[in-house]
C-alpha positions in Angstrom: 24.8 29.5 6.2 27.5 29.5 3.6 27.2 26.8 1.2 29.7 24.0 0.9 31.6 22.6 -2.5 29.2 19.7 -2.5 25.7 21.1 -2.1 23.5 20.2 -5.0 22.7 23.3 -7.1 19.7 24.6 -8.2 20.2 23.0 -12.3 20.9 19.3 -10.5 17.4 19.1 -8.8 15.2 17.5 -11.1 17.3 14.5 -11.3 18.5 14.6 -7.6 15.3 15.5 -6.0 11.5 14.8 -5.9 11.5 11.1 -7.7 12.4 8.3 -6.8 13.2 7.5 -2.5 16.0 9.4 -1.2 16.5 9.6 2.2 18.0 13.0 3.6 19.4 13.2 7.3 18.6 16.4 9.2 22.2 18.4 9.1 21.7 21.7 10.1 18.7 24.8 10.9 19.3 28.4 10.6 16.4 30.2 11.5 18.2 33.7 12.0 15.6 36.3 11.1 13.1 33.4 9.9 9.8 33.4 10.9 6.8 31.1 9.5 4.2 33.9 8.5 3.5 34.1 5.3 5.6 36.8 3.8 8.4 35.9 5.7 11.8 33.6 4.6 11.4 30.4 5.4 13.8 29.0 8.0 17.0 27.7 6.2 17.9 23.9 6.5 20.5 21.6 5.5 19.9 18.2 4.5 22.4 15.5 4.0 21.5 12.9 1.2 22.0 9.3 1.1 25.7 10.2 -1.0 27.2 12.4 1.3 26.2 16.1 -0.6 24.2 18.6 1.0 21.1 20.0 -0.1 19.9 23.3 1.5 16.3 24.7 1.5 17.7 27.8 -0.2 19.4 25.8 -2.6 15.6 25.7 -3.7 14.9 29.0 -4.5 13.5 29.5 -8.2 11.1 26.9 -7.3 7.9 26.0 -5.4 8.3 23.7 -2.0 5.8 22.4 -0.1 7.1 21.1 3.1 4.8 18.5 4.8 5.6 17.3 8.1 4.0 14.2 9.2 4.2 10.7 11.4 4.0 7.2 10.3 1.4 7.0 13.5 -1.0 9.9 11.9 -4.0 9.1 10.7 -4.5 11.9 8.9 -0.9 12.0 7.4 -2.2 8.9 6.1 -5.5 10.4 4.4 -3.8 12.7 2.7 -0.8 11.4 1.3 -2.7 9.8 -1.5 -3.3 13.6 -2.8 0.4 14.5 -2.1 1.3 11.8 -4.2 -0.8 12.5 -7.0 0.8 16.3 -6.6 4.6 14.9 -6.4 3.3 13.0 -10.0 1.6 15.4 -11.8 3.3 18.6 -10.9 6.8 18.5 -12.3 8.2 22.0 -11.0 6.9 21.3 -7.6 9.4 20.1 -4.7 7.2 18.0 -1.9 10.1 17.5 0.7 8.1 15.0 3.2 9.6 16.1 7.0 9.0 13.0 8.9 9.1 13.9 12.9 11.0 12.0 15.8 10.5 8.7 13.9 13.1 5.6 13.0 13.9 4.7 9.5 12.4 1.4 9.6 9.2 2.5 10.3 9.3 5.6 7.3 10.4 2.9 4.8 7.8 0.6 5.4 5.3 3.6 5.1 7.0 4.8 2.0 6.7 1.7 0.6 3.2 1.0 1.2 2.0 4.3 -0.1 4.6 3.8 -3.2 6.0 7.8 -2.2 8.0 9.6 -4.9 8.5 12.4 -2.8 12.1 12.6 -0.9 11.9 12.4 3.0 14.1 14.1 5.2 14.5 12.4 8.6 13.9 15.2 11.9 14.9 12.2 13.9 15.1 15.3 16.9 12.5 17.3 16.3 14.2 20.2 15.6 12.8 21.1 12.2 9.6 20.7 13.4 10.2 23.4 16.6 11.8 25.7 13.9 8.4 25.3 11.7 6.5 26.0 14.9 5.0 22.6 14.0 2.4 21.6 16.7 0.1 19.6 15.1 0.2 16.8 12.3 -0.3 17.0 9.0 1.6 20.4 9.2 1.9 21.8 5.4 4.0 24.8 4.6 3.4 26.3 0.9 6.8 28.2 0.1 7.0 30.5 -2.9 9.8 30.8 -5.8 10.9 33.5 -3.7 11.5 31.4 -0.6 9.2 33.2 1.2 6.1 31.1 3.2 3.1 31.7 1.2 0.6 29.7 3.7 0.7 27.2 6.4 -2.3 24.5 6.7 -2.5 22.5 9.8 -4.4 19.6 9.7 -5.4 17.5 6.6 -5.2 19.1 3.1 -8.5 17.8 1.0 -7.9 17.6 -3.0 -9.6 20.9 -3.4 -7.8 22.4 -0.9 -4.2 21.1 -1.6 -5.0 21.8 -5.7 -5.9 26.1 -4.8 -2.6 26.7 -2.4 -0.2 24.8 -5.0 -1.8 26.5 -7.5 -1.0 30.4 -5.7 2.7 28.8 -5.0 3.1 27.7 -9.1 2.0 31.1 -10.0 
């Protein structure tokens, strides 16, 4: 994907991205020669923000990502956010993008604001994010290097300990 004149560049992000509630739409997947092993490039995407300009996944490189996919309806999405949270707070080169699956926005608000999230959401209002993930299950977390490559993938509910030792290997 080539990027347009109003994608958010890499020096914008800490004031565009990661604080505060910004909503992204879904706008795009390229998952040529993308896999989700670790070692492999994560799949592009391209998110439109609440003014208009585009973020891409790539745009990201140069930083750690941890993609977490999740449901208002999970339970354990809900057990673990609390630890997500304290991540998004405590770990300011981090980018949690929270991928919400096949949900509406009402819903994701209501849940944002009840857990008080920091964390930008993107909305997969199709699912198609989650099929290019190879998501299955939720929680789904995928830990994605500086290099944009997927370092590890953790299906099911990430415990403090556990969360703590993969952002550690993705800060590094």
């Amino acid at each position: 994907m080539s990027l347009p004149a109003n994608s958010i560049q890499l020096d914008e992000l800490p004031a565009e991205l990661g604080r505060g509630y910004p909503v992204a739409q879904l706008a795009g997947i390229d998952n040529s020669a993308a896999g989700i092993e670790p070692g492999d490039t994560a799949p592009d995407f391209r998110m439109t923000l609440e003014d208009e300009r585009g973020l891409y996944l790539s745009n990201l490189v140069g930083r750690p990502v941890l993609l977490n996919f999740w449901a208002t309806w999970c339970a354990p999405c809900r057990l673990e956010m609390p630890e997500l949270i304290h991540q998004a707070q405590t770990q300011d080169e981090l980018v949690i993008l929270e991928i919400n699956v096949m949900e509406q926005q009402a819903p994701v608000a209501a849940f944002v604001d009840d857990f008080q999230m920091p964390m930008p959401v993107v909305m997969d209002a199709d699912g198609d994010l989650r099929d290019a993930y190879l998501v299955r299950n939720m929680p789904t977390s995928v830990f994605i290097n500086r290099d944009g490559k997927i370092a590890s993938v953790w299906k099911g509910i990430l415990t403090a300990e556990l969360l703590e030792q993969m952002v550690g290997q993705i800060l590094e």
